[in-house]
KETOR-77987 format. One record per residue (C-alpha): y, x, z; residue in one letter. Coordinates in steps of 0.05 Angstrom, whole numbers, padded with zeros to 5 digits, always signed. Each point is the difference from the previous one (the first is absolute). Layout:
BEGIN
YXZA ...
# end
This chain:
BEGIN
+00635-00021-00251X -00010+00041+00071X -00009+00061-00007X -00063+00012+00041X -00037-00049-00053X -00011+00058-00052X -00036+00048+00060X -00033-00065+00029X -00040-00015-00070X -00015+00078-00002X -00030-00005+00065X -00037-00067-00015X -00030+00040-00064X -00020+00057+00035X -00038-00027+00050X -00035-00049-00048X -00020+00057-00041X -00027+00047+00054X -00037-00061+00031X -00035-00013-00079X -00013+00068+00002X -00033+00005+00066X -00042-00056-00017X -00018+00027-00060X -00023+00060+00029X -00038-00025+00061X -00036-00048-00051X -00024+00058-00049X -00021+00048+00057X -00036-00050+00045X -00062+00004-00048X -00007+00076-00009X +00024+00012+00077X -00051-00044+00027X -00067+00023-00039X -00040+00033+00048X -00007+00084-00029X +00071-00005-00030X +00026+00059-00021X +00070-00021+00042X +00008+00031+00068X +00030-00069+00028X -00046-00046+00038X -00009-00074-00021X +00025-00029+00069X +00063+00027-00033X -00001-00059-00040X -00032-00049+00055X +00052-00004+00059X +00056+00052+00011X +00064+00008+00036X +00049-00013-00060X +00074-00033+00005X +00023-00021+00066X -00031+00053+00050X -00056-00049+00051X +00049-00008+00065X +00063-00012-00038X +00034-00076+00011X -00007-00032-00069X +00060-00029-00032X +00043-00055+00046X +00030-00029-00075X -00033-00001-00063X +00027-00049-00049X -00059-00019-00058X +00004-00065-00057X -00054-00046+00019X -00033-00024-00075X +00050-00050-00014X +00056+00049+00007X +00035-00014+00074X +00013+00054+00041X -00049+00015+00062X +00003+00049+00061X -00069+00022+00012X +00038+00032+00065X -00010-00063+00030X -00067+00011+00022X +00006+00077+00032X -00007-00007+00069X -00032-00072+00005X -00067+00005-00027X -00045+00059-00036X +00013+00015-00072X -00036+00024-00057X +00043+00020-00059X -00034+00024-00073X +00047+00016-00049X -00037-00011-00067X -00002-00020-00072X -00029-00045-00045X -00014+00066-00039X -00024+00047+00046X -00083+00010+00013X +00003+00025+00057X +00030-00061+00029X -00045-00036-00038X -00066+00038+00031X +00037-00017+00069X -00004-00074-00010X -00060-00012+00018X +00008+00037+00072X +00066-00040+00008X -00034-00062-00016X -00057+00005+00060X +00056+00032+00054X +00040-00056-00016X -00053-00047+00011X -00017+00030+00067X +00074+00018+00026X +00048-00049-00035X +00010-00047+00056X +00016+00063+00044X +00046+00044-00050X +00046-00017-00051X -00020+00035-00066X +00054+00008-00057X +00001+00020-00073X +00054+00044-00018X +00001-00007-00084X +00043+00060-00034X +00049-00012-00050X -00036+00055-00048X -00020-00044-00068X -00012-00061+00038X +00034-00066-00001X +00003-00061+00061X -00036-00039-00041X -00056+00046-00021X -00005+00024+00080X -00022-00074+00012X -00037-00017-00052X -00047+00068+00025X +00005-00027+00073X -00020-00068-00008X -00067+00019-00060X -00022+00058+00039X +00014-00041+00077X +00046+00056+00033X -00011-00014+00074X +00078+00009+00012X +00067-00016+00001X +00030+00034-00064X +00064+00020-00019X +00037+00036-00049X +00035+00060+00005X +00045-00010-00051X +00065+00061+00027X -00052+00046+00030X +00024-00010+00071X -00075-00021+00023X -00020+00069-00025X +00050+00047+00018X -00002-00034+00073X -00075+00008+00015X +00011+00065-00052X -00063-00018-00038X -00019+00052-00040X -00051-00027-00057X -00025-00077-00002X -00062-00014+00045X +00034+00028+00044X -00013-00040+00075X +00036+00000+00062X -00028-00039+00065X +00055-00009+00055X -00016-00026+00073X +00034-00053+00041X +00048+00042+00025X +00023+00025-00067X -00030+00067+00005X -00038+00021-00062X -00074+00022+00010X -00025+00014-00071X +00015+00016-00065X -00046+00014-00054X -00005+00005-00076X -00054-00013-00047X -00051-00048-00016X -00059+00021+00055X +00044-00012+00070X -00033-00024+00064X +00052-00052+00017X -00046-00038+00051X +00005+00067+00045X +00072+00011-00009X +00014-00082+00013X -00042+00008+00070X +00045+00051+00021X +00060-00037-00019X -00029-00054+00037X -00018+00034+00061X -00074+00013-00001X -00029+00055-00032X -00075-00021+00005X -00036-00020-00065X -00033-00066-00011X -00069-00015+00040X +00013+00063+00040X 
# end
C-alpha cells in the first residue's frame, strides 16, 4: 500500500465534509437571510452573486479530470481557453441548486450555442447513476459529470454546491456566485464581451 493513500482518503473526507457542511449551511440561512426586516446584519445579495472560490481574474484550471455518467474519465480542461464556460457544481440534494434551475434552464436556452455550460455533480451522498437519472427527469441544460476524487472541487475550490463559475474565451474567470437567486445572464454577457442587457 503507498504510503500517501492513508493522508489522500483523509483529505478526500475532509473536503467532502466541509463542502456538506457548507451546503448545509447556505441552504438553512438563505431563508432567514433573505426576508426583508431580518434581524441578521447581512444583506440578501449575499446569497444572490458573490465573489467566492477562484478570485474573478484568476485563469481557471488548464486540467481537471471528472467521470462522465458511465464512469470514463473526462478533462473538462479541454475547453479553457477555446470557448466560454459556465461551471455549477451542484447536487441532486441541494435547494438551492434546485431554485437555480430554472434561471439555468432560460440562459441556456439563450446562450448555449455561444458557451459551453457544465455540471459539476459532488461525490457527497450521491451516486453516477442517481446524478443521471436527476439530469435527464428534471432536463439539466448541461454536460454533467461526476466528481467522484474531489479534484473538480478542490480545482475551481468550490466552497458549498450551487456554487457557479462563468469563464471567458480566453480562460479568464469573470464570475462566481453562490446561491439560488444569481443573475447569470449579466455575468454570461460579460464573459461574452458585451455588457449591455437584452432590448437595450
Amino acid at each position: 500500500m503507498n504510503s500517501h493513500q492513508p493522508l489522500a482518503i483523509d483529505h478526500q473526507l475532509e473536503r467532502r465534509a466541509r463542502l456538506a457542511v457548507a451546503a448545509l449551511v447556505v441552504s438553512a440561512l438563505a431563508p432567514i437571510l433573505s426576508v426583508p426586516g431580518s434581524p441578521f446584519p447581512v444583506p440578501a445579495s449575499v446569497l444572490q452573486a458573490q465573489e467566492t472560490g477562484l478570485p474573478v481574474g484568476a485563469k481557471a484550471p488548464a486540467s481537471t479530470i471528472v467521470e462522465t455518467l458511465d464512469g470514463k474519465s473526462f478533462d473538462i480542461g479541454q475547453y479553457v481557453g477555446k470557448t466560454p464556460m459556465l461551471i455549477e457544481f451542484w447536487a441532486t440534494w441541494c435547494p438551492l441548486c434546485k431554485q437555480l434551475e430554472p434561471t439555468m434552464i432560460d440562459v441556456a436556452k439563450r446562450y448555449g450555442n455561444k458557451v459551453k455550460f457544465i455540471g459539476v455533480a459532488v461525490s457527497v451522498n450521491q451516486t453516477p447513476e442517481r446524478v443521471k437519472l436527476y439530469a435527464e427527469k428534471h432536463g439539466l441544460p448541461m454536460e454533467v459529470y461526476f466528481d467522484r476524487k474531489g479534484t473538480a472541487a478542490d480545482g475551481y475550490d468550490a466552497a458549498a454546491t450551487s456554487y457557479v463559475v462563468i469563464v471567458d474565451k480566453t480562460g479568464t474567470v469573470v464570475y462566481t456566485g453562490l446561491g439560488g437567486s444569481q443573475n447569470l445572464e449579466t455575468a454570461l454577457k460579460k464573459a461574452l464581451g458585451s455588457p449591455g442587457t437584452p432590448g437595450a
